[in-house]
N, C-alpha and C positions, 0 to 999 in steps of 0.2 A: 689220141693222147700222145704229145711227144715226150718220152721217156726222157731226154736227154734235158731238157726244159724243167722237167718234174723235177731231176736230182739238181739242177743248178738251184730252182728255187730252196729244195728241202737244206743243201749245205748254208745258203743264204739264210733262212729262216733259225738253223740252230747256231752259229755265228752272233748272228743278229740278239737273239735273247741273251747269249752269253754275254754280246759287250753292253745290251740294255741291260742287266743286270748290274754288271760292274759299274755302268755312269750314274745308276738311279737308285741303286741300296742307300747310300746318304742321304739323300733328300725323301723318299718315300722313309726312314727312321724316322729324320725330323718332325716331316708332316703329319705324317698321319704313324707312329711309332712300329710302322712296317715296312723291313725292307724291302719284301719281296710283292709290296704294296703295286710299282709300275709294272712288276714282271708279270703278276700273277692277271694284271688286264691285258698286257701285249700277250698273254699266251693264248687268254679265252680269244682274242679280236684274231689272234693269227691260225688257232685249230679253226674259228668259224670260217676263216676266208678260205683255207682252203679246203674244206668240206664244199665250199660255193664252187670254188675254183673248179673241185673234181665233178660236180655236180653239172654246171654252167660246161662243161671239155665231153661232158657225153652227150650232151642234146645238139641239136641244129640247129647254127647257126644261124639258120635264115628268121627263126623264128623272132629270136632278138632284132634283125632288121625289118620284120613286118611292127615291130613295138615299138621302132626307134623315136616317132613321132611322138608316141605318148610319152617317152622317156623325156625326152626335150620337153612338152608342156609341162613335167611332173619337175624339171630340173626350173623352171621357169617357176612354178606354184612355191614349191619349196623355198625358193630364193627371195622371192617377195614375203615368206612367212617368215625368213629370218629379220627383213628389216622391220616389218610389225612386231614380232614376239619372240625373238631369237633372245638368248641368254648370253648373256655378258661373263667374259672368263680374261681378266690380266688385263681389260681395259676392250677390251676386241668383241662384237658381239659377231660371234660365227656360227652360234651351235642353237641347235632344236633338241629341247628337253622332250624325251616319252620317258615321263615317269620318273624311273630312276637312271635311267637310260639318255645320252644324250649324242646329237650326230652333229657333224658339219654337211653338209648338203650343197656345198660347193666341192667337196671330193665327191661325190655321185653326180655332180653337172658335169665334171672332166669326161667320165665315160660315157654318159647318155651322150654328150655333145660329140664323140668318137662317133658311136653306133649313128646318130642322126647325120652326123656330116660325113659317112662313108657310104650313105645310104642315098642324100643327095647327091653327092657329088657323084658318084656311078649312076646316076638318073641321068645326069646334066654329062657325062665325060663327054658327048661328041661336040660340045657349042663351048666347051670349060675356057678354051683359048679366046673366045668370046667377054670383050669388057661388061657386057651389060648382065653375062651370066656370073661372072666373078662378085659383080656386085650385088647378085639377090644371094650369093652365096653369102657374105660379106653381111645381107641385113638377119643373115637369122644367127649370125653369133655374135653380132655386136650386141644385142639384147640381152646374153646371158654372161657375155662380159661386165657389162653397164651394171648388171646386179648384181652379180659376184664381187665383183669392183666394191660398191658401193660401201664395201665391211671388208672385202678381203682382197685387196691389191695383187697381192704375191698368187694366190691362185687365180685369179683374171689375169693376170701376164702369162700363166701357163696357159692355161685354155684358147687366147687367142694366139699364143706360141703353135699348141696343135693344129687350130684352124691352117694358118698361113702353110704349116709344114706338107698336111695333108693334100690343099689348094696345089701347092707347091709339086708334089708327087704326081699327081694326075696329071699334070699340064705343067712342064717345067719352062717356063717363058720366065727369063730374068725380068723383062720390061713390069711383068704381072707382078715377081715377086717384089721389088723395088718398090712398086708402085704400094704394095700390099705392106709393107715394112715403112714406110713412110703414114702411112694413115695409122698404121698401129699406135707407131713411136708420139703421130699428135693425141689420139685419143688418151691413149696414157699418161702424156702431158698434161692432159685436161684435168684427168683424175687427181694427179699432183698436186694443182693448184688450188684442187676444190679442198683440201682439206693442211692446213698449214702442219699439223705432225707427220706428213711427209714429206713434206719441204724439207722438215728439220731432221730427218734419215739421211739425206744426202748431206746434207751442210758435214753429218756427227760423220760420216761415212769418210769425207773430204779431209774433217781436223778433229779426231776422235780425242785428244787431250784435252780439247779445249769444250768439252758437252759430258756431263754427268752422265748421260744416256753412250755415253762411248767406252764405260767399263765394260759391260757385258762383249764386246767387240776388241778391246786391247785382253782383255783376260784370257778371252780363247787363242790369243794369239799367240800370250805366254805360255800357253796350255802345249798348242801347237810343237815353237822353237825349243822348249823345256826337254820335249820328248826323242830327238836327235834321231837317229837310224832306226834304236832297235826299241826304244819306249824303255818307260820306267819299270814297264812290268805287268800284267791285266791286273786291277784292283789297286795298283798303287798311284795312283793321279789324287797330287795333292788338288789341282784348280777346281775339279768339282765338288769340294769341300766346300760349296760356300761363294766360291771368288767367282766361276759360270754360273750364272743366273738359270732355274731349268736345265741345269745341263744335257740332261735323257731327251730332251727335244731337237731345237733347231741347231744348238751350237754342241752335238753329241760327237761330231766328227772330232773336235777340238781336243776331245777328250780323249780319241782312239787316237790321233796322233801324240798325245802327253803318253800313254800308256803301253801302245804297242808300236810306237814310232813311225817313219816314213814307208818302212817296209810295210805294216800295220795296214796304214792308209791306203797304198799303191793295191794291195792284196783286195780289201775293202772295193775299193773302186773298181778294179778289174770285176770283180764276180757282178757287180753292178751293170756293167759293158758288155760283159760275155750273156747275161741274160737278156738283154736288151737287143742284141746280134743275135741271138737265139733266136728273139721274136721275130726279127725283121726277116731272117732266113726261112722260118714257118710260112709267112707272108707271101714271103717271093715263091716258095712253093706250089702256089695253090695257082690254080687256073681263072679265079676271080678276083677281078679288082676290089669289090667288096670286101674279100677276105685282107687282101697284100693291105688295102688302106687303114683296117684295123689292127690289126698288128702294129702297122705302122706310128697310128694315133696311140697304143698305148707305150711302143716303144718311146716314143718324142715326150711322152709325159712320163716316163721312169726316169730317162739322161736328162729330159729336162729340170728336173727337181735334183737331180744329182747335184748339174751342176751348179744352179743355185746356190742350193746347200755350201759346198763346199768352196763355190768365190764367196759366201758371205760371213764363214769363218775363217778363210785368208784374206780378207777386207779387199777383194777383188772387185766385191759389188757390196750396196746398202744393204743390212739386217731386215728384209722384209717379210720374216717370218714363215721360210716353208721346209717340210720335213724331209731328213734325209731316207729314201726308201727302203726299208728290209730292215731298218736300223732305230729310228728315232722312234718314241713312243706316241701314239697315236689309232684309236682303235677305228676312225672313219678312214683316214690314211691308207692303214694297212688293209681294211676291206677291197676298197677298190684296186688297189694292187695286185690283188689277189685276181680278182674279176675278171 
């Protein structure tokens, strides 16, 4: 267990409820007449994950890479059950109902697809410089892209974000990564096409005044500029009153800069970086690539969603829906974070 890793997470974790409280006490009144209605699920989803955390930090390692395979078919089954019987939430069908209980199952592909692609790719490292082995690399996440994709865009950009990073570490050939960055950027073009409301993400992204759907994106912006150095204050943010859409979600940052301003934000983000450095430094510690490449994979998907997050509440990049980590409300999110 790295002690130093444990206390970045625990400061992250009571931070985190504090400013998901502040963004989500209004909306959790409105909806359901409680405010402590979002707190009280990110507290249960973030005691469980780190119980897993500590749980998963005392066992071996290896053992999760002797499972990896099955993790991958379970992330594959799962995926294909969402597009047959997944539950439809805000327009978006992501989630698998048990009971009263429901998951996204494309945040458990992100990891299993870490464990399986640090497990192949240490099989493959002596031929990895090899084009024909990059490409069987290549055919087993295209597959769990293609289905994640299929409902959830923004986490298929990250997952084959990990892949190419991973790919990337083991065998740093620009020619590979270029080549590897070029096929992504078409496949992903593909997916754009197939479905014209995200066509129209870029167009609102492009001329957000001129698209009804460009409120929730100008609001956080005001939320943002409103906020100046030091913030309005924790608790005092008028924009999530109504004018951010979900604010305790994807646009929650919008609201730490309305409330604790740029200082807020800059503070926020570091602790977000520092644990992510954390991980990669665990990594580089260890005497197995196996180990260095997970780490890795799970560092690329914490800064990866960072950054996301937070170009899509400075309209750096389109509203494509993904959570900002340690912070936004979401109890599959924050499991696997934990993980």
């Amino acid at each position: 267990m790295d002690y130093t890793l444990l206390l970045i997470v625990v400061l992250l974790v009571v931070i985190g409820l504090v400013i998901l409280y502040s963004t989500s006490a209004y909306n959790g009144q409105v909806k359901f007449h409680d405010s402590f209605y979002y707190l009280k699920k990110q507290a249960f989803a973030t005691v469980l994950g780190i119980v897993l955390m500590l749980f998963v930090a005392g066992m071996d390692y290896h053992i999760w890479q002797r499972l990896a395979v099955f993790g991958y078919l379970a992330a594959v089954a799962l995926s294909v059950a969402v597009m047959l019987f997944g539950r439809e939430i805000n327009g978006s069908k992501r989630w698998l109902a048990l009971g009263p209980f429901s998951f996204q199952p494309s945040e458990f592909a992100k990891v299993a697809l870490i464990l399986f692609l640090a497990d192949l790719v240490t099989k493959n490292v002596k031929t990895i410089g090899k084009m024909w082995t990059l490409c069987r690399i290549m055919f087993w996440i295209l597959p769990i892209v293609g289905l994640v994709g299929a409902s959830n865009l923004s986490t298929a950009i990250i997952i084959l974000g990990i892949g190419v990073i991973l790919i990337f570490v083991a065998s740093p050939k620009y020619a590979q990564f270029a080549l590897m960055g070029i096929a992504g950027a078409c496949f992903m073009g593909i997916f754009l096409a197939l479905e014209s409301y995200r066509l129209e993400r870029l167009a609102v992204w492009k001329n957000p005044e001129a698209y009804e759907k460009g409120y929730q994106t100008l609001q956080g912006l005001y939320a943002i500029g409103s906020g100046g150095l030091f913030g309005r204050g924790l608790g005092q943010s008028i924009q999530k009153l109504g004018f951010v859409p979900e604010a305790q979600n994807d646009m929650i940052f919008s609201v730490v800069g309305e409330e604790l301003g740029f200082i807020g934000c800059i503070t926020a983000l570091l602790l977000i970086v520092l644990i992510t450095v954390r991980i990669i430094y665990v990594g580089k510690k260890s005497s197995e690539q196996s180990t260095n490449l997970i780490c890795t994979g799970m560092a690329a998907m914490i800064i990866g969603q960072m950054i996301i997050n937070v170009g899509m509440c400075l309209m750096l990049l389109p509203v494509i829906g993904i959570t900002l980590p340690f912070f936004s409300a979401g109890g599959s999110s924050n499991l696997c974070v934990y993980l």
